[in-house]
C-alpha positions in Angstrom: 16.0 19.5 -27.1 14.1 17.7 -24.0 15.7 17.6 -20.5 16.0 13.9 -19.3 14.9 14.5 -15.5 16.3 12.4 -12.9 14.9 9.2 -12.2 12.7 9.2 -8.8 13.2 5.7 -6.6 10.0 5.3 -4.3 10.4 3.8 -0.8 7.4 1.5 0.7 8.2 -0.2 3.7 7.5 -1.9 7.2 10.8 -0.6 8.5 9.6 2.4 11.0 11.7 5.6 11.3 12.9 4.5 14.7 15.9 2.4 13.7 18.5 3.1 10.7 16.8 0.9 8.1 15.6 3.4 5.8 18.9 5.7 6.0 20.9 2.8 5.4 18.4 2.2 2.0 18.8 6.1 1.3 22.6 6.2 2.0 23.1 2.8 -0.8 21.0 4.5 -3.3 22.4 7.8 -3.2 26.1 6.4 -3.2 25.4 4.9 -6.3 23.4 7.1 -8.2 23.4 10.2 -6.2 21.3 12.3 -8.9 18.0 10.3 -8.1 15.0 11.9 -6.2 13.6 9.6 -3.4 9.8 9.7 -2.2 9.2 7.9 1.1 5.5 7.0 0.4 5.6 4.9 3.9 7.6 3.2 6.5 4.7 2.7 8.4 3.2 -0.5 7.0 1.8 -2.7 10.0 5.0 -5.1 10.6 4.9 -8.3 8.3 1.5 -6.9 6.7 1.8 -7.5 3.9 -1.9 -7.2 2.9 -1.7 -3.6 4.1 1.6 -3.0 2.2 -0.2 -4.3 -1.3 -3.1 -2.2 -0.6 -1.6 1.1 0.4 0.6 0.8 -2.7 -2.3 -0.3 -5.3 -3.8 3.3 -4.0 -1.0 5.5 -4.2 1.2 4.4 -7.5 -1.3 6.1 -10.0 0.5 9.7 -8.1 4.2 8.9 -8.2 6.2 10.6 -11.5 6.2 8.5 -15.0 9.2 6.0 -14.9 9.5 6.1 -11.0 11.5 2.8 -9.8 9.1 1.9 -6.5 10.8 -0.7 -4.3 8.5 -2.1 -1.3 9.7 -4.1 0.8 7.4 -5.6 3.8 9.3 -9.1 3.8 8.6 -11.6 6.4 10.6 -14.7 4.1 14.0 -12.7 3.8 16.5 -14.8 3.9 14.1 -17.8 2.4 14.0 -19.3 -0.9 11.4 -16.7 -2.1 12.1 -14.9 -5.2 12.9 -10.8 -5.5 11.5 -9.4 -8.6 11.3 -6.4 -10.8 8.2 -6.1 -12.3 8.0 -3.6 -15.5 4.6 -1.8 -15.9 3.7 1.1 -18.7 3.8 3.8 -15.8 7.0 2.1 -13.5 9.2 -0.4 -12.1 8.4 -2.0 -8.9 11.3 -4.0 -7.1 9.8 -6.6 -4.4 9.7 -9.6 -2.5 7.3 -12.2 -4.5 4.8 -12.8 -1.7 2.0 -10.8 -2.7 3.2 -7.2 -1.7 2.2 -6.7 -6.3 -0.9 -7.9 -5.9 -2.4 -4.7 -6.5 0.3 -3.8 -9.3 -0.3 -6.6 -11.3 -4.3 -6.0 -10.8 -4.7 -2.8 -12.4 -1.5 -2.2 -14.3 -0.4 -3.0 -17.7 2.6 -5.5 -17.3 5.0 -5.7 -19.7 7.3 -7.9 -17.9 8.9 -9.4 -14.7 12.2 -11.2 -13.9 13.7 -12.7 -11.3 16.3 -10.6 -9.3 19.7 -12.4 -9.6 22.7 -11.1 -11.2 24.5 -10.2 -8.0 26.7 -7.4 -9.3 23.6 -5.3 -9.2 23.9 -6.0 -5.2 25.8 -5.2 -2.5 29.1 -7.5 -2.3 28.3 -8.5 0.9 24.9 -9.1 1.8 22.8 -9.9 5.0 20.3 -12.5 5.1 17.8 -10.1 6.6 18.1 -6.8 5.1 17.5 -7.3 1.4 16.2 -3.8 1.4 19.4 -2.4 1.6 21.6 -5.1 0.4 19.9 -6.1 -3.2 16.8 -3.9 -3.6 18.2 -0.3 -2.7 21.3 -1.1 -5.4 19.4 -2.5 -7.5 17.2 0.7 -8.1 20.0 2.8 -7.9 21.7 1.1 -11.2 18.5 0.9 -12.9 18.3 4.7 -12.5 21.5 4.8 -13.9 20.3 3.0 -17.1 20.6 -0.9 -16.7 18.2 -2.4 -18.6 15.9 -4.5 -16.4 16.6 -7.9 -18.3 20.2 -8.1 -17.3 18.9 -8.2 -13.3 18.2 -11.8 -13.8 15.8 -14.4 -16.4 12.2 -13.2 -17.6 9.6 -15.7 -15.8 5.6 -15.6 -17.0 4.2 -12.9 -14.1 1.2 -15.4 -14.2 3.6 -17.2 -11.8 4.5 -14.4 -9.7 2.4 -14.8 -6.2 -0.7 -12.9 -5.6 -3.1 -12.7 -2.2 -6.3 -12.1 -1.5 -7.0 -8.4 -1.2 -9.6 -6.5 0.9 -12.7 -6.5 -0.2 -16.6 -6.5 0.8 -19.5 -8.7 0.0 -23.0 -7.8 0.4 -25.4 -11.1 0.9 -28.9 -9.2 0.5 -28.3 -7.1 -3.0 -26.3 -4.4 -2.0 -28.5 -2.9 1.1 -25.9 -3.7 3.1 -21.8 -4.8 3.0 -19.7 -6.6 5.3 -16.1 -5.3 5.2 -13.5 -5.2 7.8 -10.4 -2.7 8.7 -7.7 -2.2 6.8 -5.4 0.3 8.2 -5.2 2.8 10.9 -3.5 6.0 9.8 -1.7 9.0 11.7 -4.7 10.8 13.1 -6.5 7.3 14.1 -8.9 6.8 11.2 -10.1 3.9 10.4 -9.6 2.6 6.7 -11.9 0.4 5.9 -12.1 -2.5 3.1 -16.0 -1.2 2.5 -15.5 0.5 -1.4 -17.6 3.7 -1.8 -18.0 3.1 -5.2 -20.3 0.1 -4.7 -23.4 1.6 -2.9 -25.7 4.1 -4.3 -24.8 8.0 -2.0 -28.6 8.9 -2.5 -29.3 7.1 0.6 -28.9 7.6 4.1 -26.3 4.5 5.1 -24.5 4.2 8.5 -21.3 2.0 9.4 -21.5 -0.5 12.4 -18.6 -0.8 14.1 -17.2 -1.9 17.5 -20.6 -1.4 19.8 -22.6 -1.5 16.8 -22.9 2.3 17.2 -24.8 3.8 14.1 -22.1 6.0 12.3 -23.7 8.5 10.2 -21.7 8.5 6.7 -20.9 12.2 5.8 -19.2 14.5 3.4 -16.3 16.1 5.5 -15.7 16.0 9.2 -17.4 19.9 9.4 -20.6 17.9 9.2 -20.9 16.7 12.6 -20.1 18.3 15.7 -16.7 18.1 17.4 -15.7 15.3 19.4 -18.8 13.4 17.1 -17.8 10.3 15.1 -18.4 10.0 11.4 -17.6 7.7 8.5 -16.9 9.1 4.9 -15.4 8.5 1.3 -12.0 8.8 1.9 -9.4 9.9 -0.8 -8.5 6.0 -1.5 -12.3 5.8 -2.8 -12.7 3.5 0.8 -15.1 4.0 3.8 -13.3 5.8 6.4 -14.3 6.0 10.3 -13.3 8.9 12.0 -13.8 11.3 15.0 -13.8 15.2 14.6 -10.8 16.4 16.5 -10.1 13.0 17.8 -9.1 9.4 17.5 -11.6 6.6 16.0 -9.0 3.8 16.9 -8.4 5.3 20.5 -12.5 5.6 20.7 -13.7 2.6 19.5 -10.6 0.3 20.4 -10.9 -1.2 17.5 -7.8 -2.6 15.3 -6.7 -3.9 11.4 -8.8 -6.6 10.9 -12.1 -6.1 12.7 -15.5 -6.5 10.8 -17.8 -3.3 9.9 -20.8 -3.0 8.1 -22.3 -0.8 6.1 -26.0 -0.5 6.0 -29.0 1.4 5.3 -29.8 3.9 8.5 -32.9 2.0 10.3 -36.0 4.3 11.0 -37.1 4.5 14.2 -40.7 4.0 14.3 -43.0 6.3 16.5 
């Protein structure tokens, strides 16, 4: 006879760890299905970035458990006539705010279907006009994990209609010798995530990343490979161009911030 595990609710959002925001989310989930696991993937999403928030989820969902309920919540229209949606894949269930924060989901997932978030007796009974996280998305997950079945949240609607964003990217103009990208994220330590995809360019060749001063950043294996104190850029574990200084701060080096352009490029040869 198989054990049925515990459902695990994911939390993804712009909230911080300052305030009570996420305890609040934690403390409504657990009173109602107090058997779940909860992952905090984030709560560090750059505030109302919701670029950010699509892309940091896009990379992490392939490593949360089968059936995980992930709700993300980086919301700048709560309160507004946007829609919240829960968004059925093969792998998991994703509760959101329709303004793009799926973008990535709906990318590279299977979808099997989305509806509209609702039937209020699947919320809170009273609710703020600014904290859907913990008012309608936090109980929401909580009796999904309990075994509501996701059409009785609210009506099916074609996820063709659902609202998607542009997502980071880079271009190269001249065949691939060279990409334009720009920065995506900063993380903990003060690396630089960039938009610049490792998989595009060919790793026989010697490339550098321009950045900031327009410094020549050799691109590396592992931070051992230059000296301390050095900067680098490398493949990253999200398959993305990193920039990064060994035993130090890229962001705090270069002053540079989300946003701001890099290139990658072939490393010029100095003629003698």
């Amino acid at each position: 006879m198989s054990i049925k595990l515990p459902r695990v609710i994911v939390l993804m959002t712009d909230f911080g760890l300052n305030d009570t925001y996420v305890g609040q989310m934690k403390g409504v989930i657990l009173s109602l299905a107090p058997s779940v696991q909860i992952i905090d993937l984030t709560h560090s999403v750059a505030p109302q970035n919701i670029a950010q928030g699509a892309f940091l989820l896009g990379k992490s969902a392939s490593f949360f458990p089968e059936r995980s309920i992930v709700i993300s919540v980086v919301d700048p229209g709560v309160g507004s006539s946007r829609q919240a949606i829960a968004l059925e894949t093969d792998k998991h269930t994703f509760l959101a705010p329709d303004n793009g924060l799926l973008t990535a989901v709906f990318q590279t997932q299977n979808i099997k279907r989305c509806v509209t978030i609702t039937e209020e007796r699947y919320m809170l009974s009273q609710r703020s006009s600014t904290f859907h996280g913990r008012d309608v998305f936090s109980p929401v997950s909580a009796h999904l994990a309990s075994g509501v079945p996701l059409h009785e949240l609210g009506e099916e609607i074609d996820p063709a209609d659902c609202v998607q964003i542009p997502m980071p990217e880079c271009t190269t103009s001249d065949n691939g010798q060279s990409w334009d990208g720009n920065i995506i994220y900063t993380d903990h330590f003060g690396n630089l995530v960039t938009s610049l995809d490792s998989k595009l360019f060919d790793d026989q060749k010697q490339w550098v990343v321009k950045a900031g001063n327009n410094e020549q950043i050799p691109v590396v294996i592992t931070y051992s490979d230059v000296p301390v104190q050095q900067l680098l850029a490398y493949k990253g574990s999200s398959d993305m161009i990193e920039i990064a200084v060994r035993n130090g701060s890229a962001a705090h080096r270069l002053g540079l911030k989300d946003g701001d352009p890099v290139t990658l490029t072939i490393r010029s040869q100095n003629k003698s």
